[in-house]
N, C-alpha and C positions, 0 to 999 in steps of 0.2 A: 795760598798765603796772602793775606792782605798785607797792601800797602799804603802808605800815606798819599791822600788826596785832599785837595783843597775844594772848600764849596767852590760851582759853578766852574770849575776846572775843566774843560771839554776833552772827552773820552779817546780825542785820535793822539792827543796828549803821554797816553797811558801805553803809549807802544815800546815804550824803552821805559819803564818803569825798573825792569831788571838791568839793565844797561850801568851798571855799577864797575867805575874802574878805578883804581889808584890813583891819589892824586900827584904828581909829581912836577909841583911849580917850580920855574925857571927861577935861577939864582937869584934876579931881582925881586921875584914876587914874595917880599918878606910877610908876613903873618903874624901878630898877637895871637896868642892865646892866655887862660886866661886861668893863674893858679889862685886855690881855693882851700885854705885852711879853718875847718870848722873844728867849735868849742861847744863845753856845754856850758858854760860861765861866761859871764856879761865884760867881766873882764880879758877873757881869752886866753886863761891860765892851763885848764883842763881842758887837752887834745881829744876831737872825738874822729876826725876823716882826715882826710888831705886828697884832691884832685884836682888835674889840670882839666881843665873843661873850653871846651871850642866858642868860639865868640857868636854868638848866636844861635848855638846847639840847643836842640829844643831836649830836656829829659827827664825823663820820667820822676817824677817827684817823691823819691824814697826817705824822707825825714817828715812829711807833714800827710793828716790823713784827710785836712780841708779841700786842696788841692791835686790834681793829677799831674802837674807837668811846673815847669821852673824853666827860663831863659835870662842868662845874664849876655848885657850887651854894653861892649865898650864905646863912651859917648867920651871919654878925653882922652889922648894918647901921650899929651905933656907929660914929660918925667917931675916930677914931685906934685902933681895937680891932680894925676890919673882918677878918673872916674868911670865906674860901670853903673848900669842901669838892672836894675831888677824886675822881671816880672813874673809874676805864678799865675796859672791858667785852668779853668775847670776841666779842660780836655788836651787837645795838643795849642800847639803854638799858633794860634789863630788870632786874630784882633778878637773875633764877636766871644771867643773863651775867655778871655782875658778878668781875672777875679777881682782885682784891683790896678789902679792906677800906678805906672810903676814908680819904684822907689830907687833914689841915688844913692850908692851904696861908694864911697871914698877908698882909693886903696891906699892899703898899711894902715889905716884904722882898723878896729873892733867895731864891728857892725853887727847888728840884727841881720837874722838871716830866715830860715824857712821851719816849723816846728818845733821853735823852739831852742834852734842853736843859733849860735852867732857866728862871725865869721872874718878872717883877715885874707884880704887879698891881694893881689899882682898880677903884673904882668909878664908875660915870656917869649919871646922870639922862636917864631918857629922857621928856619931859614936851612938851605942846604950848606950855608956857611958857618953856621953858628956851631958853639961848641962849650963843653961845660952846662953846670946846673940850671944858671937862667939859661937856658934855653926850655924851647919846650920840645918835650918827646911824641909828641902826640903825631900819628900819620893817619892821614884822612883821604877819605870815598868820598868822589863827586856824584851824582845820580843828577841825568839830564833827560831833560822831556822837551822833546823836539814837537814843531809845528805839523808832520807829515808823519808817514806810515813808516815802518823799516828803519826808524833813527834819520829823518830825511829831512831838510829844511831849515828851520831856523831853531835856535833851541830859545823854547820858550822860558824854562825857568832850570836852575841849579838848585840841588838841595845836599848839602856836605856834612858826614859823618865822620864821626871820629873809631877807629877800628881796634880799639883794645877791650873791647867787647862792654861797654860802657851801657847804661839801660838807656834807651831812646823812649822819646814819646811821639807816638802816632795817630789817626783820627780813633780813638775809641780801642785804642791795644797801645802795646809798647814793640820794639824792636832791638836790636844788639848786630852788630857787626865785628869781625875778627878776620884775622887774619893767619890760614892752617897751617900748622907746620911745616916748613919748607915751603912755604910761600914762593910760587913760582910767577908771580907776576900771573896769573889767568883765572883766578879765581877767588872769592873776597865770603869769607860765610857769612849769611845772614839767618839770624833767628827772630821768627816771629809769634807775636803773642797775642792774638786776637783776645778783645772783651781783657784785658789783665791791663793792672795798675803795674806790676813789674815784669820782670825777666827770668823767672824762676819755672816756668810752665804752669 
């Protein structure tokens, strides 16, 4: 199964590539995430999705057929100011993919969004305190690639997913993560898709 690697990425890198655990941050490490109400009118009248989407989640771009991949990134956290940033990408979430210059997308406006639909957004608390609708549902897989062999040394980079089996985008495939019935804390499913723009095999 292939996995997501970045150019010039050095190979001892790649030893815990499976090394996929639950994420389970401490009560203070609160988290945005980032909910996503798409239309098919400019006004925002006619509902076409709704998803909570991870703040920097790279995924698969299933609305547009220009693009392979879509990244939203929140650039203000003020309550009544909030702004996210938009970018779509010709492959995964790379700078050198990157299709266009992104775009600041306002939340609780109607915005332009990817294919053609528009879109109103928010924010959401994802906290082991929080409780109620604003909050966000979403539980996330950390993947760490360590400087040394056997998961050993320093951990060079993090890359976090969201596990309710959501399409991901990867170098040149997609991926999906979930989490199996009777989740016993040991093991996380992942499915991958070499050469595929989605998640369907």
């Amino acid at each position: 199964m292939s996995h997501p690697r970045r150019p010039g990425l050095p190979a001892v890198m790649l030893a815990c590539a499976l090394a996929l655990q639950l994420e389970s941050p401490p009560v203070n490490a609160d988290t945005m995430d980032i909910n996503a109400v798409l239309y098919k009118d400019a006004n925002c009248f006619e509902r076409a999705d709704e998803m909570v989407l991870l703040d920097q989640g790279c995924y698969a771009n299933r609305y547009a057929n220009l693009t392979k991949a879509f990244q939203l990134k929140i650039v203000v956290f003020e309550t009544g100011i909030q702004k996210i940033d938009l970018r779509e990408y010709l492959n995964d979430c790379y700078p050198a993919y990157l299709f266009r210059p992104a775009r600041t997308i306002h939340c609780g406006r109607c915005e332009s969004f990817v294919g053609g639909f528009f879109v109103q957004t928010s924010l959401r608390l994802r906290s082991s305190t929080c409780e109620g609708y604003s909050c966000s549902p979403l539980n996330t897989a950390v993947q760490s690639f360590y400087s040394m062999e056997n998961c050993e040394g320093l951990v060079m980079e993090n890359y976090y997913y969201p596990l309710q089996g959501e399409c991901m985008r990867y170098n040149n495939g997609s991926q999906a993560f979930s989490l199996p019935p009777g989740y016993s804390g040991k093991k996380i499913s992942q499915g991958g898709f070499s050469g595929k723009d989605g998640c369907n095999g």
